[in-house]
MARMARVEX-214795 format. One record per residue: residue number from 1; x, y, z of N, C-alpha, C in turn. Coordinates in Angstrom, 3 decimals. Atoms other than C-alpha are relative to their C-alpha. Example, Ala and Ser with C-alpha at 12.3 -4.5 7.8 and 13.67 -1.06 7.14 Angstrom:
BEGIN
(node 1; (0.890; -1.190; 0.000); (12.300; -4.500; 7.800); (0.900; 1.200; 0.000));
(node 2; (-0.820; -1.190; -0.060); (13.670; -1.060; 7.140); (-0.770; 1.090; 0.730));
This chain:
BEGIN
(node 1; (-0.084; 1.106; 0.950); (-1.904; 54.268; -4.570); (-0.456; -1.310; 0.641));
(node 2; (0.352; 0.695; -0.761); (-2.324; 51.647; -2.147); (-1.607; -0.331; 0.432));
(node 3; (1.847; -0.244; 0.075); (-6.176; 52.793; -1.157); (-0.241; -0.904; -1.606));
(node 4; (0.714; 0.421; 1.297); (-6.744; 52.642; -4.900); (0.285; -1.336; -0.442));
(node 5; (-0.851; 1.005; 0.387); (-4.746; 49.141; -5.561); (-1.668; -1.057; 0.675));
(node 6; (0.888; 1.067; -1.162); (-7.207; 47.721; -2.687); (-1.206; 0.257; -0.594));
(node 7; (1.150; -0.195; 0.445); (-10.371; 49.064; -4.714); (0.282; -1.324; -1.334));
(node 8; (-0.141; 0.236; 0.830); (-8.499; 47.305; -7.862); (-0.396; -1.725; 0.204));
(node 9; (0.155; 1.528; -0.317); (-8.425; 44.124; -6.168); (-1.662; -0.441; 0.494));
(node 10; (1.477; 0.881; -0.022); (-12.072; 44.027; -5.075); (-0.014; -0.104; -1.123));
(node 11; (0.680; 0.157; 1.519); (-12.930; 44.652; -9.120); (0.141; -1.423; -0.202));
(node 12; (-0.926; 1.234; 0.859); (-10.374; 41.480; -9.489); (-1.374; -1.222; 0.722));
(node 13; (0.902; 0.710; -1.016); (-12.487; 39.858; -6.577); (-1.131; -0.148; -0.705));
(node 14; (1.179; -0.117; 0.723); (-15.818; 40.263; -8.227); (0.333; -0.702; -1.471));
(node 15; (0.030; 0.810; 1.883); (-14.806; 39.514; -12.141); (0.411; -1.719; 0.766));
(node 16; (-0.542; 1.574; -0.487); (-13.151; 36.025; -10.321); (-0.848; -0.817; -0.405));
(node 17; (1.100; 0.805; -0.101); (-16.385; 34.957; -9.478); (-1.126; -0.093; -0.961));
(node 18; (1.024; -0.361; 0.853); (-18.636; 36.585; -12.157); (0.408; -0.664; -1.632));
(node 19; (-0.605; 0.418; 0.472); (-16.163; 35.250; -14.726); (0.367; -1.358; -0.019));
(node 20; (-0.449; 1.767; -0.471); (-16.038; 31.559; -13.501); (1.360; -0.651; -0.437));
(node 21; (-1.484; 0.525; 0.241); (-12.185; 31.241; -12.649); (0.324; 0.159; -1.098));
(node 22; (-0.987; -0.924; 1.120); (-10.802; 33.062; -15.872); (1.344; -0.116; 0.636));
(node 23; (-1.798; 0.007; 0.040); (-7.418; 31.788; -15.629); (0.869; 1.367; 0.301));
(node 24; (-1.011; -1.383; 0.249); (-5.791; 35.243; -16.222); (-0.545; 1.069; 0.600));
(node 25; (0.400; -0.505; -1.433); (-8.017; 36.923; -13.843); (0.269; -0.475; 1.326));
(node 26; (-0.443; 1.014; -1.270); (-7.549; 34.509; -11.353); (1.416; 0.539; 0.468));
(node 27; (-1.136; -0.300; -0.151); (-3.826; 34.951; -11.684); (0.167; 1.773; 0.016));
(node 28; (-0.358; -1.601; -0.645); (-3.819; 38.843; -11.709); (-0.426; 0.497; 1.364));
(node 29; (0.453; -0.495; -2.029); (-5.989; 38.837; -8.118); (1.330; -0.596; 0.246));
(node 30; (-0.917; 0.636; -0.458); (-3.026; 36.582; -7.276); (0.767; 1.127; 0.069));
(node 31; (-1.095; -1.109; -0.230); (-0.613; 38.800; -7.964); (-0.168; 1.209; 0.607));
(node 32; (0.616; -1.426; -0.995); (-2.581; 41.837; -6.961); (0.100; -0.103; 1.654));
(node 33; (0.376; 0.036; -1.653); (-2.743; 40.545; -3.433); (1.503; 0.042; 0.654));
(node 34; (-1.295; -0.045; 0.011); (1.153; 39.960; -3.536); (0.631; 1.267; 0.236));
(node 35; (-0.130; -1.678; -0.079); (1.247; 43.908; -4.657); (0.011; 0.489; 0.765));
(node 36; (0.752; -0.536; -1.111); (-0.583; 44.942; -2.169); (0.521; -0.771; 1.433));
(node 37; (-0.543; 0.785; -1.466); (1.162; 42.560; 0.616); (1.781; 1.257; -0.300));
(node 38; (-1.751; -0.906; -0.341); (5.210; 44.249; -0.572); (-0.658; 1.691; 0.001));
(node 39; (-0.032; -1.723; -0.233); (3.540; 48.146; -0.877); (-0.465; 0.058; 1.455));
(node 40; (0.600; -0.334; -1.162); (2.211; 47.541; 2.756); (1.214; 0.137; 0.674));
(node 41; (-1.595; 0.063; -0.507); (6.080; 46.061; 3.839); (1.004; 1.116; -0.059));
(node 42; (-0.930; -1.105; 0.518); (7.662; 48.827; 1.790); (-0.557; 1.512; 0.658));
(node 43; (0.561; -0.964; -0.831); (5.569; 51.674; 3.769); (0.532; -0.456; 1.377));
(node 44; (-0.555; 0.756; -1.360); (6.232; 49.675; 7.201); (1.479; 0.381; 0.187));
(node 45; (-1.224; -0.410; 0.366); (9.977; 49.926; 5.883); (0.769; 1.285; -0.033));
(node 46; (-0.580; -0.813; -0.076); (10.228; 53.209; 5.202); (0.220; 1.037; 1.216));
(node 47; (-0.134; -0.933; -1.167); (9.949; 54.373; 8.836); (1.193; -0.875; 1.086));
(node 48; (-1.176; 0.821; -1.059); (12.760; 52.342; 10.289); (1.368; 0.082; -0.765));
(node 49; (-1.098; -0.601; 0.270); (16.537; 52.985; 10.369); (0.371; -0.549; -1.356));
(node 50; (-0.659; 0.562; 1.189); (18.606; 52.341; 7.017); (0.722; -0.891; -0.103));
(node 51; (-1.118; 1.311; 0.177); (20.068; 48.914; 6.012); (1.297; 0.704; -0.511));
(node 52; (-1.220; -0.196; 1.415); (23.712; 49.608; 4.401); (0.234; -1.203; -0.780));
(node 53; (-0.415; 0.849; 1.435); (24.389; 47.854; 1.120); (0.951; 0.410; -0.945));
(node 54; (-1.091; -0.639; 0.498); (26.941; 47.772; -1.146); (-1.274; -0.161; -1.437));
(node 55; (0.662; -0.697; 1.686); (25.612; 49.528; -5.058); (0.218; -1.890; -0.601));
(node 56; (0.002; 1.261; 1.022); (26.411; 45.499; -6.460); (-1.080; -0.915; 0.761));
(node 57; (0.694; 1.110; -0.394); (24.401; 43.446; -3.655); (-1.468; 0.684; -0.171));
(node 58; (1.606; -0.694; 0.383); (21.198; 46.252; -4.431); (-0.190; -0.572; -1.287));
(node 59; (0.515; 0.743; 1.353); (21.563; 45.520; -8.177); (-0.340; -1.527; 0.034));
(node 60; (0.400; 1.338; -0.249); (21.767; 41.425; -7.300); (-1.193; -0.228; 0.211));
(node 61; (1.225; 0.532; -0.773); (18.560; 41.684; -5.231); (-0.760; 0.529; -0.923));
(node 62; (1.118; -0.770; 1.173); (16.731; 44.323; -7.889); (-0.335; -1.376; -0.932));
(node 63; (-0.052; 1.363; 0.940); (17.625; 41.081; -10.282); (-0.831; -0.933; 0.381));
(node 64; (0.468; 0.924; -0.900); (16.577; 38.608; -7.594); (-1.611; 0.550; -0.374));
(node 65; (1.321; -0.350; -0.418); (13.060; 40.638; -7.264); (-0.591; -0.179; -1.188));
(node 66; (0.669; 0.192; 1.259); (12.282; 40.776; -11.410); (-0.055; -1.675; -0.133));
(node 67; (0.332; 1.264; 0.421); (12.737; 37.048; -11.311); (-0.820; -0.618; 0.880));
(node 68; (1.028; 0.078; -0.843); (10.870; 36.539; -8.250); (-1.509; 0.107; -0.672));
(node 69; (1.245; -0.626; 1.123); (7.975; 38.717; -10.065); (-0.427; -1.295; -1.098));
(node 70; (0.109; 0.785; 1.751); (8.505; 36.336; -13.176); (-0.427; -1.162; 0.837));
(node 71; (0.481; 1.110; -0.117); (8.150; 33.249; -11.081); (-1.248; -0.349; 1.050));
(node 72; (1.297; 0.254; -0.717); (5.285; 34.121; -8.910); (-1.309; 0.097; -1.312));
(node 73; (1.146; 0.016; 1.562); (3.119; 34.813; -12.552); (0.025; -1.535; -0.248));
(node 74; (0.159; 1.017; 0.144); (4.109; 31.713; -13.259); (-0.514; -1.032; 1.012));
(node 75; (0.804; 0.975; -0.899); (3.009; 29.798; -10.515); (-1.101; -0.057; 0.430));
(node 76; (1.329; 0.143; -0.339); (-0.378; 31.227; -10.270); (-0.690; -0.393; -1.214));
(node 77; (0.539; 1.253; 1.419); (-0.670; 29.904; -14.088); (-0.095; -0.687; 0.603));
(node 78; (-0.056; 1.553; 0.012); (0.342; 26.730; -12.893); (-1.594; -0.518; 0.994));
(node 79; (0.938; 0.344; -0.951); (-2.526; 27.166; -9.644); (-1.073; 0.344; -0.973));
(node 80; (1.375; 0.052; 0.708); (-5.224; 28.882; -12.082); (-0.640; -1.091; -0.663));
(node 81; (0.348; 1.222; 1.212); (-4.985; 26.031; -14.732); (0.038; -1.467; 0.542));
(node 82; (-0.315; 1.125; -0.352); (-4.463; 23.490; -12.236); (0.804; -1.074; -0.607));
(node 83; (-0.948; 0.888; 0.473); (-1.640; 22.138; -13.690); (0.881; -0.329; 1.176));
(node 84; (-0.778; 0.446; -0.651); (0.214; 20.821; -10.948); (-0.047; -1.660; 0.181));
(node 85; (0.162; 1.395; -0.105); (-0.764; 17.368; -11.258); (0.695; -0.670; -1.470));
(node 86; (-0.684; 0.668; 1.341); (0.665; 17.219; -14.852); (1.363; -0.811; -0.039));
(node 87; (-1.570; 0.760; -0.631); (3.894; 16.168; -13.744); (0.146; -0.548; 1.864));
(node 88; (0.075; 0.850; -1.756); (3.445; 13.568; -10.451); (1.813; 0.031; 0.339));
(node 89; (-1.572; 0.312; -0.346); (7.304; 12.743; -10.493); (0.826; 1.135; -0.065));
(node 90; (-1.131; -1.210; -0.282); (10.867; 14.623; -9.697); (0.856; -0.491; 0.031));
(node 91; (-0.371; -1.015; 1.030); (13.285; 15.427; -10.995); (-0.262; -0.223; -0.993));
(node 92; (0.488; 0.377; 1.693); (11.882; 13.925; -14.466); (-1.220; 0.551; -0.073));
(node 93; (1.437; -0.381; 0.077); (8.189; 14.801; -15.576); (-0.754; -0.883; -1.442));
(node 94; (0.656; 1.383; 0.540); (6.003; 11.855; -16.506); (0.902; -0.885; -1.309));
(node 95; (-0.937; 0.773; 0.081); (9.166; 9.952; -16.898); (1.108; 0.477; -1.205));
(node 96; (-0.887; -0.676; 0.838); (11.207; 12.461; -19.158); (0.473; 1.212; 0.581));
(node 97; (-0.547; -1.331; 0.227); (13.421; 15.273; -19.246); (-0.481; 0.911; -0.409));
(node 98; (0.558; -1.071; 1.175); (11.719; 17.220; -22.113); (-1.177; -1.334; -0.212));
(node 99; (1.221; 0.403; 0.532); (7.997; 15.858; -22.284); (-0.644; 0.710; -1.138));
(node 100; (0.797; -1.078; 1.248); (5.804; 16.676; -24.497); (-0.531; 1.041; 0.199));
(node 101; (0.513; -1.421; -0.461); (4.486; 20.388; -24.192); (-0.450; 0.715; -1.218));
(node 102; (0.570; -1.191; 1.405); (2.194; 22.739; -26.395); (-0.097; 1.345; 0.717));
(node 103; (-0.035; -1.401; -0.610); (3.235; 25.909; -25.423); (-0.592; 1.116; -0.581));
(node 104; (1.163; -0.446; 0.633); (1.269; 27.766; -27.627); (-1.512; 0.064; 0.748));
(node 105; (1.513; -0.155; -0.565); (-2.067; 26.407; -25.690); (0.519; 0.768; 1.495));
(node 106; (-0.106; -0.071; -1.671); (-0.448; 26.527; -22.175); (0.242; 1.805; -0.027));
(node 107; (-0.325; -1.599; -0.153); (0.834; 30.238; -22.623); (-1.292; 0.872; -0.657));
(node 108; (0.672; -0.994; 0.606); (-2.109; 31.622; -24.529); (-1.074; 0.629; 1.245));
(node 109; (0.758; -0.512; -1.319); (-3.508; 33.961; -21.751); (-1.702; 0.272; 0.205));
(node 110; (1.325; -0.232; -0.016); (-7.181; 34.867; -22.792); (-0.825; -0.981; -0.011));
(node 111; (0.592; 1.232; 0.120); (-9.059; 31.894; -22.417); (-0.622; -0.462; 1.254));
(node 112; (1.072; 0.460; -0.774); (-11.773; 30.222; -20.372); (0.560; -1.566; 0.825));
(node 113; (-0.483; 1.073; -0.068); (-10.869; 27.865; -17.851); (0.202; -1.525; -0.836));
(node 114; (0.024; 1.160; 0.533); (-9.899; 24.452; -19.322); (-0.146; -0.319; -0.783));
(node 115; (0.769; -0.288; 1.731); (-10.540; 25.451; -22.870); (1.389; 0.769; -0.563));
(node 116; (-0.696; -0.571; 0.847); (-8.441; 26.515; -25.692); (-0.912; 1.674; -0.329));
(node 117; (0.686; -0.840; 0.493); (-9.194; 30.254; -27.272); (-1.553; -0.430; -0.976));
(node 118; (0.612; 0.663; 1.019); (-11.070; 27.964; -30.044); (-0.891; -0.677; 0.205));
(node 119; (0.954; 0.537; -0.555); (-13.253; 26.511; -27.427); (0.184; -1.754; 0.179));
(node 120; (-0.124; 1.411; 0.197); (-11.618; 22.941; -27.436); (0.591; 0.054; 1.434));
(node 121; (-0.834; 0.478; -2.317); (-10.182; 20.880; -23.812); (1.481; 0.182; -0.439));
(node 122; (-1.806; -0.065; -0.594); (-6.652; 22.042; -22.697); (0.819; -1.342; -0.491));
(node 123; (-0.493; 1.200; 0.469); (-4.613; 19.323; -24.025); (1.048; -0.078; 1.390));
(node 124; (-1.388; 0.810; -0.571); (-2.070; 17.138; -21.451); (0.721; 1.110; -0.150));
(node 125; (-1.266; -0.643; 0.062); (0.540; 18.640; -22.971); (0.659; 1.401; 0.081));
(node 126; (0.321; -1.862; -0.091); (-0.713; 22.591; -22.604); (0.391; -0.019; 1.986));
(node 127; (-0.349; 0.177; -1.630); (-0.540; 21.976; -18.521); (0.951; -0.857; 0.284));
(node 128; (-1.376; 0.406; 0.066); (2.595; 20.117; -18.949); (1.374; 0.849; -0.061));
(node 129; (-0.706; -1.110; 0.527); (3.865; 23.138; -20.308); (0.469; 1.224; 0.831));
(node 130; (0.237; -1.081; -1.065); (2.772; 25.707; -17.731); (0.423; -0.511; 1.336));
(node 131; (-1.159; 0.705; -1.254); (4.112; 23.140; -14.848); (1.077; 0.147; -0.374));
(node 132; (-1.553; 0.277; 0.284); (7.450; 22.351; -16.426); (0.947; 1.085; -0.193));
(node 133; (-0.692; -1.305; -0.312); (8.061; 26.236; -16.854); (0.309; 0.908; 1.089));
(node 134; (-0.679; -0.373; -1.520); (7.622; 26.632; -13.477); (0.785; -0.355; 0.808));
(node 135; (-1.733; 0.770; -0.456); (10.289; 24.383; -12.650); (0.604; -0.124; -0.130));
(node 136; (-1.423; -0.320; 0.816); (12.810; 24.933; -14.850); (0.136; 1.272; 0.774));
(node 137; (-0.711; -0.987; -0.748); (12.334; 28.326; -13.427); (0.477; 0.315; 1.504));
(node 138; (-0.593; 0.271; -1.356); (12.393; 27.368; -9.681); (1.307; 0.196; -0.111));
(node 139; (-1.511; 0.068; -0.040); (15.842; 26.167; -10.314); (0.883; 1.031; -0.210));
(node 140; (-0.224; -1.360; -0.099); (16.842; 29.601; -11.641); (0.246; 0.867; 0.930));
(node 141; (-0.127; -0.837; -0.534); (15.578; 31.578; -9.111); (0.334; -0.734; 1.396));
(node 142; (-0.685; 0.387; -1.128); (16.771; 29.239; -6.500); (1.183; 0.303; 0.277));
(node 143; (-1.074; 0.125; 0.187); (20.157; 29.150; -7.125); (0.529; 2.067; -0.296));
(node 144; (-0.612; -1.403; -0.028); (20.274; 33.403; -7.629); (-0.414; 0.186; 1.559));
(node 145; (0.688; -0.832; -1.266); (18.127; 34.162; -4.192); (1.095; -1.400; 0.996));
(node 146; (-1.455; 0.558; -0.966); (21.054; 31.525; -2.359); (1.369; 0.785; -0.379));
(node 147; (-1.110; -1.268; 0.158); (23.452; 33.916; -4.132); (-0.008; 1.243; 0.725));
(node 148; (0.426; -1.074; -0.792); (21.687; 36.671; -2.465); (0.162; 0.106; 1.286));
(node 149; (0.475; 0.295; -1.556); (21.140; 35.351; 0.941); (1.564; 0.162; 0.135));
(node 150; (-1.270; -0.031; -0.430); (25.487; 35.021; 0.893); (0.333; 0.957; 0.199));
(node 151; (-0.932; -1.461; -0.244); (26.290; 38.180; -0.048); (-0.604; 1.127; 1.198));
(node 152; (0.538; -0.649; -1.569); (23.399; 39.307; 2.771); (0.675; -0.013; 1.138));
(node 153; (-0.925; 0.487; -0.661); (25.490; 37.026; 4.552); (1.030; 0.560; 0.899));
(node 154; (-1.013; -0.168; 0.238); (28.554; 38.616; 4.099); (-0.070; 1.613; 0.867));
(node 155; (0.274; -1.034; -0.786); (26.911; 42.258; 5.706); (-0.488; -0.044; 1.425));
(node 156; (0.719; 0.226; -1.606); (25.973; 42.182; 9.168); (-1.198; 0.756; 0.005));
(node 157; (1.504; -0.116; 0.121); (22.813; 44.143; 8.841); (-0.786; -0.658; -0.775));
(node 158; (1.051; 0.676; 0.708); (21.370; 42.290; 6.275); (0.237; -1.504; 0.427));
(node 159; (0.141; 1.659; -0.337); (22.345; 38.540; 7.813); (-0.556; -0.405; 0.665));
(node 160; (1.257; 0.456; -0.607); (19.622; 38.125; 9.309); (-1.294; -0.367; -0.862));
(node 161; (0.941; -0.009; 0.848); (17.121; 38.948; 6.408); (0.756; -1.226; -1.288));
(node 162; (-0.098; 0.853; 0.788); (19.760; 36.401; 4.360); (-0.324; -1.489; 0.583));
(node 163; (0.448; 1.265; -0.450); (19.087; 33.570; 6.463); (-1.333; -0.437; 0.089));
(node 164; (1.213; 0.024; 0.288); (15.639; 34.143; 6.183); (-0.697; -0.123; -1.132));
(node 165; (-0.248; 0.442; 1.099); (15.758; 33.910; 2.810); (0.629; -1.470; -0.433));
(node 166; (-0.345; 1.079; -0.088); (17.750; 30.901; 2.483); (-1.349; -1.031; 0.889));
(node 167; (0.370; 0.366; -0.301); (15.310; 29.355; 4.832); (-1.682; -0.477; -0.467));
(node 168; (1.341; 0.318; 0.835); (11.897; 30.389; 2.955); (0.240; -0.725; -1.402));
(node 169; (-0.295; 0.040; 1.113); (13.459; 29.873; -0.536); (0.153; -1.860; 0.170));
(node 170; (-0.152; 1.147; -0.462); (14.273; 26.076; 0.766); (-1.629; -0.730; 0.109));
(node 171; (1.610; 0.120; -0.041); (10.569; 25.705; 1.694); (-0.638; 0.135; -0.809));
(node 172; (1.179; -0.159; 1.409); (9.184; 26.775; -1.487); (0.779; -1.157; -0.753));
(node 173; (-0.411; 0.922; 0.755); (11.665; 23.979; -3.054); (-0.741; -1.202; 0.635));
(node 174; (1.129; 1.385; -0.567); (10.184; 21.410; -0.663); (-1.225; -0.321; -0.089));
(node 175; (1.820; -0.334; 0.395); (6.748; 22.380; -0.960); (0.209; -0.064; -1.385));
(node 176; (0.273; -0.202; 1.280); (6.713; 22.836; -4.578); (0.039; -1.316; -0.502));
(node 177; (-0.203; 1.752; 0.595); (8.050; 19.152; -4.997); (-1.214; -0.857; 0.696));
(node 178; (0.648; 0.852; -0.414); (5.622; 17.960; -2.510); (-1.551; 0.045; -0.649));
(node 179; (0.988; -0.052; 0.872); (2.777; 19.138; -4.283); (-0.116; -0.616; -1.216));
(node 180; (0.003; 0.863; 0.789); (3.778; 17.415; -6.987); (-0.295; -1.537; 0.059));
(node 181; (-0.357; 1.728; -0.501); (4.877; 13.898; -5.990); (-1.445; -0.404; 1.192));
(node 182; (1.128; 0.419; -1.691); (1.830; 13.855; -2.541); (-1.251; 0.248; -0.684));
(node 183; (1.721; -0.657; 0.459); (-1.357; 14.965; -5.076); (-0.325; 1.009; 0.175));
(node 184; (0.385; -1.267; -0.325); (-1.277; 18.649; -4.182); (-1.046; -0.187; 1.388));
(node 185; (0.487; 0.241; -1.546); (-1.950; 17.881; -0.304); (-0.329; 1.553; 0.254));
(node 186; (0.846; -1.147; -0.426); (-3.866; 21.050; 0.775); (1.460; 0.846; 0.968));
(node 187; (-0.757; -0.055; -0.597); (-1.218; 21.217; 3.706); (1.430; 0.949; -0.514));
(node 188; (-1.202; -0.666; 0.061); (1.854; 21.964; 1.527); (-0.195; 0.648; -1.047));
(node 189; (0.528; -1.170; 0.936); (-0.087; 24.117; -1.167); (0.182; 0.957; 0.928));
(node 190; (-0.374; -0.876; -1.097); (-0.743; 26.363; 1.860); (1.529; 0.743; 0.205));
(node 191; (-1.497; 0.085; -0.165); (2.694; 26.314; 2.629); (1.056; 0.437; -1.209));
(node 192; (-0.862; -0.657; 1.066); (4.199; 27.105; -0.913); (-0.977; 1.346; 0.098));
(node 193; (0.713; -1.637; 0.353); (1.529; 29.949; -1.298); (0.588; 1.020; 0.991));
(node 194; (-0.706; -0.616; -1.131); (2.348; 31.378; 2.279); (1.648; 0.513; -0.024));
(node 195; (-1.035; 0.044; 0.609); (5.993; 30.651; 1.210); (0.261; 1.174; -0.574));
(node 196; (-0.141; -0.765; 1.529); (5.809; 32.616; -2.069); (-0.273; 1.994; 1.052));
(node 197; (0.538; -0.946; -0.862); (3.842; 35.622; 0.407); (1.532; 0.818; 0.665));
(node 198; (-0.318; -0.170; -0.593); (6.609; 35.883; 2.726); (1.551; 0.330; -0.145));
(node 199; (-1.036; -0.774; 0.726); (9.533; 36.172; 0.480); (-0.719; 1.257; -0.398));
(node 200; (0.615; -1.185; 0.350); (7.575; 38.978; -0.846); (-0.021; 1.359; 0.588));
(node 201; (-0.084; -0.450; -0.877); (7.271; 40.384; 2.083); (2.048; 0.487; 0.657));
(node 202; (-1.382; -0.503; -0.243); (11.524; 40.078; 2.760); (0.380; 1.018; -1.187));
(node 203; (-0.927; -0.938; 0.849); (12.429; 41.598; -0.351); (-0.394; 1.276; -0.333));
(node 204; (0.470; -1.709; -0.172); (10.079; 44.764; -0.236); (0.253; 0.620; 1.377));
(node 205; (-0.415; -0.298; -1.005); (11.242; 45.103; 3.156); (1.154; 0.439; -0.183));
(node 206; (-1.673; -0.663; 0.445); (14.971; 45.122; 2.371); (0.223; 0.748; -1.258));
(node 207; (-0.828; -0.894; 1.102); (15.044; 46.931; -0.895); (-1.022; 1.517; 0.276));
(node 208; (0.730; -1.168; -0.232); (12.761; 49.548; 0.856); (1.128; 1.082; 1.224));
(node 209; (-1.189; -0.263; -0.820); (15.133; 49.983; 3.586); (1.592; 0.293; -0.001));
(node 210; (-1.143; 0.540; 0.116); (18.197; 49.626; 2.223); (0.676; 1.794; -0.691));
């Protein structure tokens, strides 16, 4: 599966470019490369001794990993469509709580960079939309994967992989804001992407092992 995954991702590789940045291509190489980073961890994993876990902190992390999933999609919206500049400020977004947002444009997936299906410009408020959902959901999956990292905590084989957690998960909050507020500095893009990578990498490790 793996072999074949790595053929899937050249295809993705090729349409990218042949496709000129297709949003929703763009974002599936993204994720594809993600795939293909936890099935390499989760092979690596399965030849080394067994974590113990208790049956409630596996379900937590299974949880942890679907929202993970959910908020790395979303954040390669936010990088395909270059919406990260839609909202400069933090904790508000261009000086509100609830801005304006057309979620309708921002979510509609088939579409040509920077263009509506209908062939019209992305409106403001469509990349307002696709930022501000990725930060509502930050907060989400922040606040479960620090739930996680405790009860890792709380095991002695896994408190090592929770502090490591706690530590990346922290970094993608810092980075994520600094990209906002600094102009999307090259520096701490890097750094959330890498970020995003490397959790990826812990949690197909430990729920491979475990």
């Amino acid at each position: 599966f793996t072999f074949v995954w790595v053929c899937v991702q050249g295809a993705f590789g090729a349409f990218t470019v042949s496709m000129k940045l297709f949003p929703a291509i763009v974002t599936l190489h993204l994720l594809g490369g993600l795939l293909l980073l936890g099935l390499l961890a989760s092979q690596a994993a399965a030849h080394t001794p067994p974590l113990a876990m208790t049956q409630g902190v596996r379900r937590f992390m299974y949880l942890c990993l679907v929202l993970l999933v959910v908020q790395l999609g979303l954040g390669g919206w936010v990088s395909t469509n270059y919406a990260v500049l839609a909202c400069t400020d933090f904790p508000q977004c261009q000086g509100s709580w609830w801005p304006a947002m057309n979620f309708a444009q921002g979510f509609e997936l088939w579409r040509e960079l920077g263009l509506t299906s209908a062939g019209d410009n992305l409106g403001l408020d469509a990349l307002t939309a696709i930022h501000y959902v990725h930060r509502c959901m930050a907060y989400v999956l922040l606040v479960a994967m620090l739930g996680l990292a405790w009860a890792m905590h709380r095991t002695d084989p896994l408190r090592v992989y929770g502090r490591a957690v706690v530590v990346v998960i922290c970094l993608q909050f810092v980075t994520g804001i600094s990209n906002a507020v600094l102009g999307w500095p090259l520096l701490a893009a890097g750094l959330h992407t890498g970020g995003a990578a490397v959790l990826v990498l812990i949690m197909s490790w430990v729920s491979t092992a475990s």
